[in-house]
BAMARVEX-764637 format. One line per 8 residues: number of its first residue (from 1); their letters; for each residue x, y, z of C-alpha. Coordinates in steps of 0.2 Angstrom, whole numbers, plus 5000, padded with zeros to 4 digits. Example, Ala and Ser with C-alpha at 12.3 -4.5 7.8 and 13.67 -1.06 7.14 Angstrom:
2
1 = AS = 5062:4978:5039; 5068:4995:5036
//
This chain:
345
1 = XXXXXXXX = 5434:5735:5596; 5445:5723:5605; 5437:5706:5613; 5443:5692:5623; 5441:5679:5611; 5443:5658:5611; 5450:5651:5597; 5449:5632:5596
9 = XXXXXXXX = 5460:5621:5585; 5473:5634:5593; 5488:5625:5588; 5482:5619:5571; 5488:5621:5555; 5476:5640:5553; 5476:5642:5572; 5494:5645:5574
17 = XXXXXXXX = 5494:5660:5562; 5478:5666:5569; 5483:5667:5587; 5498:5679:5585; 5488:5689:5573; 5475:5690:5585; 5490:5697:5599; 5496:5710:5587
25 = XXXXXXXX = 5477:5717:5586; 5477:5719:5604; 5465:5706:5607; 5465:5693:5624; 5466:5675:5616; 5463:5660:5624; 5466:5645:5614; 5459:5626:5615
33 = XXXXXXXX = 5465:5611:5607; 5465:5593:5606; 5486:5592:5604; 5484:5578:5592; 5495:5589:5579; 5508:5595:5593; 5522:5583:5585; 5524:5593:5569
41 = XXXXXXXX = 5531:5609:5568; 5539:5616:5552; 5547:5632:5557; 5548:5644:5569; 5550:5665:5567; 5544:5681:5576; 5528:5679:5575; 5525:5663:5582
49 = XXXXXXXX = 5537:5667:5594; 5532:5682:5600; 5516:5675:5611; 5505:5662:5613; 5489:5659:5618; 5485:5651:5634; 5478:5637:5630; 5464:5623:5637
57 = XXXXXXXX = 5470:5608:5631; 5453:5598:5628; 5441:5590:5616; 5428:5601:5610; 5415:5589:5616; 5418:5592:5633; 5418:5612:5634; 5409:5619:5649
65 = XXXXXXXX = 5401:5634:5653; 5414:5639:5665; 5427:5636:5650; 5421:5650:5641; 5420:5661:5656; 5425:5681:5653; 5426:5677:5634; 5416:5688:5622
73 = XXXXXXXX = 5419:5679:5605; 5421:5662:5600; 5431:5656:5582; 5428:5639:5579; 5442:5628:5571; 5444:5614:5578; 5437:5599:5570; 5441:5582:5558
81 = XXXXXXXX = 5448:5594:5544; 5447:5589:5527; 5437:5575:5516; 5449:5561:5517; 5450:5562:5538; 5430:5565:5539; 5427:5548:5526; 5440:5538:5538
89 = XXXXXXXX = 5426:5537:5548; 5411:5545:5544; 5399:5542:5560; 5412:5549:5570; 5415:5564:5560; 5395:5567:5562; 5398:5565:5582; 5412:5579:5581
97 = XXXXXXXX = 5411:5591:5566; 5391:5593:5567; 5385:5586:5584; 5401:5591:5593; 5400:5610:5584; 5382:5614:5586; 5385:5609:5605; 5399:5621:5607
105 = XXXXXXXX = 5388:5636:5599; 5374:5633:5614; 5388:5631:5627; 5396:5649:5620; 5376:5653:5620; 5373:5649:5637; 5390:5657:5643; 5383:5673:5637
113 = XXXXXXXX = 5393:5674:5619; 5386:5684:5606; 5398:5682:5593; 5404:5664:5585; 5414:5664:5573; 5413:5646:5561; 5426:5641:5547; 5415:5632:5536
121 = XXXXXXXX = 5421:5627:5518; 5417:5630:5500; 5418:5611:5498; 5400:5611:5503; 5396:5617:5484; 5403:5599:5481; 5400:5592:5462; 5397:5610:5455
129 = XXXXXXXX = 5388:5616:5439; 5404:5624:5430; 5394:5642:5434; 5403:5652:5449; 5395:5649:5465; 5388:5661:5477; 5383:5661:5495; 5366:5658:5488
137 = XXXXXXXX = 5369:5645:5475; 5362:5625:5483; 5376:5615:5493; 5381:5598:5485; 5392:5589:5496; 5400:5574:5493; 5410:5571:5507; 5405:5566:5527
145 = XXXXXXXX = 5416:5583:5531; 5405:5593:5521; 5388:5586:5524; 5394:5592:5542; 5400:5611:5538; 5380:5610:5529; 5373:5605:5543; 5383:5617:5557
153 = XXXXXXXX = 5378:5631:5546; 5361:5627:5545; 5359:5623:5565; 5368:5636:5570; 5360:5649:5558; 5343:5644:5567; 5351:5650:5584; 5355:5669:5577
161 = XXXXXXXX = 5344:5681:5585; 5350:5698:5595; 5359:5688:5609; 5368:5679:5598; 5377:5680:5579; 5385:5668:5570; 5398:5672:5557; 5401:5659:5544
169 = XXXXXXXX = 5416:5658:5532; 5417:5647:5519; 5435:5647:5514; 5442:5639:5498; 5457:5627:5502; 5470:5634:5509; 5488:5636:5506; 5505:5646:5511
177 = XXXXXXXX = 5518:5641:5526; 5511:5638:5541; 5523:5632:5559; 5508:5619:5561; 5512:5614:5543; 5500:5602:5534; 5505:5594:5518; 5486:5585:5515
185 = XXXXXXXX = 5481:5601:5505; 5483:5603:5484; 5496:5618:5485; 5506:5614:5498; 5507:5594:5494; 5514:5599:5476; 5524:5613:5483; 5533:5599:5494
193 = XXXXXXXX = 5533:5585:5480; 5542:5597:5468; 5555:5601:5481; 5559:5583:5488; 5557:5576:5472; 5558:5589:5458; 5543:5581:5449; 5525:5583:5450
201 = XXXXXXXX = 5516:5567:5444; 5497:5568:5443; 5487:5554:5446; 5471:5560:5436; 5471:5574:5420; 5469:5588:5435; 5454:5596:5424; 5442:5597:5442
209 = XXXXXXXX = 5441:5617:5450; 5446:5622:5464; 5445:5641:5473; 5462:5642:5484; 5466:5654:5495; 5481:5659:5507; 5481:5655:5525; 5484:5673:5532
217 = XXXXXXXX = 5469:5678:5521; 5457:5666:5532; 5466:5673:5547; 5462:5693:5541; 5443:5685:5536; 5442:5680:5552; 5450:5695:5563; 5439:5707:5551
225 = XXXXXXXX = 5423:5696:5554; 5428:5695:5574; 5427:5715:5576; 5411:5721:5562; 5397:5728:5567; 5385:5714:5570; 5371:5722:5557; 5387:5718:5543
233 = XXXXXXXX = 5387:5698:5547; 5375:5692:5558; 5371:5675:5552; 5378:5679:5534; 5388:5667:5524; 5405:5673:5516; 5416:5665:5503; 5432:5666:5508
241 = XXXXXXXX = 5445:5669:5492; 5446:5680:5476; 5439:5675:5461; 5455:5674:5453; 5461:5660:5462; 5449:5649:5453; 5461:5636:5445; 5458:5619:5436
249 = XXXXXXXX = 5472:5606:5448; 5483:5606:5433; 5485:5626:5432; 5491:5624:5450; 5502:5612:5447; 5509:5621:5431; 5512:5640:5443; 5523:5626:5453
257 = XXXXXXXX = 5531:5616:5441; 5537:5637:5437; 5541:5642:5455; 5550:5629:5458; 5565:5626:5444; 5567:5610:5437; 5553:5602:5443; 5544:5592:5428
265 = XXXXXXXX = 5525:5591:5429; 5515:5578:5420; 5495:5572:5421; 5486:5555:5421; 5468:5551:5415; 5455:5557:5421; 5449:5551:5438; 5430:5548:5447
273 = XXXXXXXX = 5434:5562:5459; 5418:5572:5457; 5420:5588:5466; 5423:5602:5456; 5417:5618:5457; 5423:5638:5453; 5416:5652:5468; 5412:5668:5467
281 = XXXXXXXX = 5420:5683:5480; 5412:5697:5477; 5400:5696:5494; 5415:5696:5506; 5424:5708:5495; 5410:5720:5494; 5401:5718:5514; 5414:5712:5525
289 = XXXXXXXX = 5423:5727:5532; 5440:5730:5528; 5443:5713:5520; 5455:5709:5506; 5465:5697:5500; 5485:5699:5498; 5491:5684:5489; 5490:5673:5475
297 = XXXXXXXX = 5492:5654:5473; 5508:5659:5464; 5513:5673:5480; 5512:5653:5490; 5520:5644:5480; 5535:5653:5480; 5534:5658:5500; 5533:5640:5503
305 = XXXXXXXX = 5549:5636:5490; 5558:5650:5498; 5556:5642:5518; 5560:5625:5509; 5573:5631:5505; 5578:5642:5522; 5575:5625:5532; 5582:5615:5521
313 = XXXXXXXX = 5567:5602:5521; 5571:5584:5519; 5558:5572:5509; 5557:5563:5525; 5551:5579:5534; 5538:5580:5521; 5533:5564:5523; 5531:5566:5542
321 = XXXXXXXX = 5514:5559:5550; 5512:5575:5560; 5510:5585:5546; 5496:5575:5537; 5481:5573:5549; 5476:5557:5545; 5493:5549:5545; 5494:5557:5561
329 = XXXXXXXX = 5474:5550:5569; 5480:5534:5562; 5495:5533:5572; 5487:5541:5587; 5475:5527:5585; 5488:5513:5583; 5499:5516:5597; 5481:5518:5608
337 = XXXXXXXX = 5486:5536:5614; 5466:5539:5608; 5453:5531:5608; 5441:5524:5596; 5430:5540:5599; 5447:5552:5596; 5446:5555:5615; 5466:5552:5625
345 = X = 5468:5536:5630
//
């Protein structure tokens, strides 16, 4: 089944891999972003290269009806994207990630969309038991940005019905090269300290959990979950991840300090960082059709050491604004270009 699909948060760090997977699959993509990441851009190859969306260059707040004209499927990225961003300013990351997202979904309902795709994360599970979580163990978020994926999910699960079905994926963190490359994220942080600086130096004993999983695995979620058959996900949740890549933040750190040769790892004490929680798979694994993931944290680490390595990345690269999206709101903010809403100036 192909779809004319719009994919917001286009030309973000997921986004960028997803559009030219979407191409290859024959689909029509149309892509929306804010732009605010448009400075950064780590590498370029055949897929990126190949095609682009066209993209609506717009906050999601103000989508219209008649933005969403001829489209048949929505996938919703775009928003304040991980804990520290969303606890910058937590208000405002209610206006955009909950407010601003449920708003979209009636638009996309009003414009005659059936299916909505939304990336929710596994950071909603929050301060965990120790057990592995599933789709149906309680939420405990402890952040602004995962307050908001809790309510999104529950709002928009209210709206499902035979006109309209929302999809919700809650992926682990991601990891692995991306053109619209972020450096905020566990893997890919220590994958770029241990090649700028040959040394990985925790900050707390790294004992906390954490699911991982490869960006181009949330891209194949997300192509699998645009084409099923609505009976197969209509208003379901899915983790997104393999069970195996549960891993204790000092296990990471060790399969890069190996990856990456020379690099020497150490840990600090332990810190009052309370998230911490392992997932469980099997759901998304088992009922979304033709699903699977392809790589491991270790299969990242030494993808991202190989393009270090092919670009010859600098630290000072590494340490760019654009590719760490508070860094980059900040400056945004500083050199008023936005807004104290995030809106251009």
């Amino acid at each position: 089944m192909l779809v004319k699909v719009l994919v917001t948060g286009s030309e973000g760090y997921i986004g960028s891999r997803l559009v030219p997977l979407l191409f290859a699959r024959g689909h029509d993509v149309l892509g929306l972003d804010t732009g605010f990441y448009r400075d950064g851009w780590l590498f370029s190859d055949n897929a990126t290269m190949s095609r682009s969306a066209r993209t609506v260059y717009k906050d999601l707040r103000q989508v219209t009806v008649a933005d969403l004209e001829g489209c048949e499927a929505v996938v919703h990225l775009a928003e304040l994207s991980n804990d520290p961003l969303g606890q910058n300013n937590p208000a405002l990351t209610f206006r955009i990630n909950h407010e601003g997202s449920v708003e979209l979904a009636r638009t996309a309902q009003r414009a005659g969309i059936q299916r909505f795709i939304y990336t929710s994360s596994c950071s909603v599970y929050g301060a965990g038991t120790g057990d592995f979580l599933d789709e149906t163990s309680p939420t405990n978020p402890q952040t602004a940005y995962a307050q908001c994926k809790v309510l999104v999910e529950r709002d928009l699960g209210a709206m499902a019905g035979k006109d309209f079905c929302p999809v919700f994926l809650r992926n682990a963190t991601a990891y692995g090269p991306s053109p619209r490359m972020r450096f905020d994220i566990v893997i890919n942080d220590l994958c770029a300290l241990a090649w700028t600086t040959k040394r990985i130096a925790m900050v707390s004993d790294g004992s906390p959990w954490r699911p991982v999983v490869h960006v181009d695995d949330i891209c194949e979620a997300i192509a699998c979950a645009l084409t099923a058959p609505a009976s197969a996900v209509q208003g379901k949740i899915f983790n997104v991840g393999q069970n195996s890549d549960n891993h204790r933040i000092r296990e990471i750190a060790a399969i890069i300090g190996e990856e990456f040769p020379g690099c020497e790892v150490t840990v600090g004490k332990p810190s009052g960082d309370t998230r911490s929680y392992r997932v469980n798979f099997d759901r998304i694994h088992r009922e979304l059709p033709g699903f699977k993931c392809r790589y491991t944290a270790r299969d990242g680490a030494r993808q991202l050491r190989e393009l270090f390595q092919r670009i010859e990345m600098q630290p000072e690269t590494y340490q760019f604004r654009a590719f760490t999206r508070l860094k980059q709101l900040k400056y945004l903010q500083g050199t008023k270009q936005v807004d104290g809403e995030l809106y251009w100036t």
